[in-house]
C-alpha positions in Angstrom: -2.3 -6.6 -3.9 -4.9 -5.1 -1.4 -2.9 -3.2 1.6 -5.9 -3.6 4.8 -6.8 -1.1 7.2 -8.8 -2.4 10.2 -10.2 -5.5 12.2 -13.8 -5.0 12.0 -13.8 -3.8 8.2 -11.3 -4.2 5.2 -10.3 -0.7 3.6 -8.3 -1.2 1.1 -5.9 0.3 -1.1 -5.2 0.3 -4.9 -2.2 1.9 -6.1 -2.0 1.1 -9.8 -2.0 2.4 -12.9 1.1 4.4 -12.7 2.2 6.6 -15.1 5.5 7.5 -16.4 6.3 10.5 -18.3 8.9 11.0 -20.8 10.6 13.4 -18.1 11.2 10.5 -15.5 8.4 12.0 -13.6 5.2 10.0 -12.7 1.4 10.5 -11.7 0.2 7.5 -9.0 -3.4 7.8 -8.0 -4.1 6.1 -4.7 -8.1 4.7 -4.6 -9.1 3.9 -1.2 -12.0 1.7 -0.9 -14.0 -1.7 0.2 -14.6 -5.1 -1.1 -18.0 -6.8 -0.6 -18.6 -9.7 -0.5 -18.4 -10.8 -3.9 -15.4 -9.2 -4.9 -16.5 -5.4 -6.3 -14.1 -3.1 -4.9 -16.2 0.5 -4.6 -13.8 3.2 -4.1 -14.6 5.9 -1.3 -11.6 7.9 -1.9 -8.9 8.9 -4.1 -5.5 10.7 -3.5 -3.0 11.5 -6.6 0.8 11.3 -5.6 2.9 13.0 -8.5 6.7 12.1 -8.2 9.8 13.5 -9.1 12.3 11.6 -11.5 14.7 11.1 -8.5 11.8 9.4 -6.4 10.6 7.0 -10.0 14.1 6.1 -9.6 14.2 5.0 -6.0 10.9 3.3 -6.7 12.0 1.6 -9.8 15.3 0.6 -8.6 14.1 -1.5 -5.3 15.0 -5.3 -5.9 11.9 -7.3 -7.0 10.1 -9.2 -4.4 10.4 -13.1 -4.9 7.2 -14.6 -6.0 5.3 -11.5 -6.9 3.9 -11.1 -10.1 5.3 -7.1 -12.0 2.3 -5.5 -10.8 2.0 -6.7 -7.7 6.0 -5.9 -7.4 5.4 -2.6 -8.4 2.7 -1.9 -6.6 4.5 -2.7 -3.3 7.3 -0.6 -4.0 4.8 2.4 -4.5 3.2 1.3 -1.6 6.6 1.3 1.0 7.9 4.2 -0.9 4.8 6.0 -0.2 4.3 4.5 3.5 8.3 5.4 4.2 7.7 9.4 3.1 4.7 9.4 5.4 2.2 9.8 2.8 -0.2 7.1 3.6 -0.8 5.1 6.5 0.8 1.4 7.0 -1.4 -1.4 7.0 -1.9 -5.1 6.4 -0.3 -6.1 3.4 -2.4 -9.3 2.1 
């Protein structure tokens, strides 16, 4: 589920894998990058969000989205989780 940045380019960004430790905790590492024209994304850069087993819990307790597969679902909730707390910037959700 590529999230867009721009008009004149597509940045996008990848939020999955995720992953969950035994504590409730979990590691997120965001990948930033572009799509050419046949479909290779090539990141440019990566940020790693580390939650807290309060914040899995917000994330993993959002109602599923209608029509979206798990990952993309999942994905999405990472995404406005992380977009609500100011860690990334919003963009074009495609």
């Amino acid at each position: 589920m590529p999230i867009s940045y721009g008009s004149t380019y597509t940045k996008q960004l990848k939020l999955l894998p995720v992953i969950l430790a035994e504590d409730g905790t979990a590691v997120c590492t965001a990948r930033f990058g572009f799509e050419n024209s046949s479909g290779t994304f090539t990141v440019v850069e990566t940020k790693t969000f580390t939650f807290d087993a309060a914040a899995v819990s917000t994330i993993l307790d959002t109602n599923p989205t209608p029509g979206l597969s798990r990952r993309d679902d999942l994905s999405l909730a990472i995404y406005q989780y992380l977009v609500t707390h100011g860690l990334v910037e919003a963009g074009t959700i495609s």
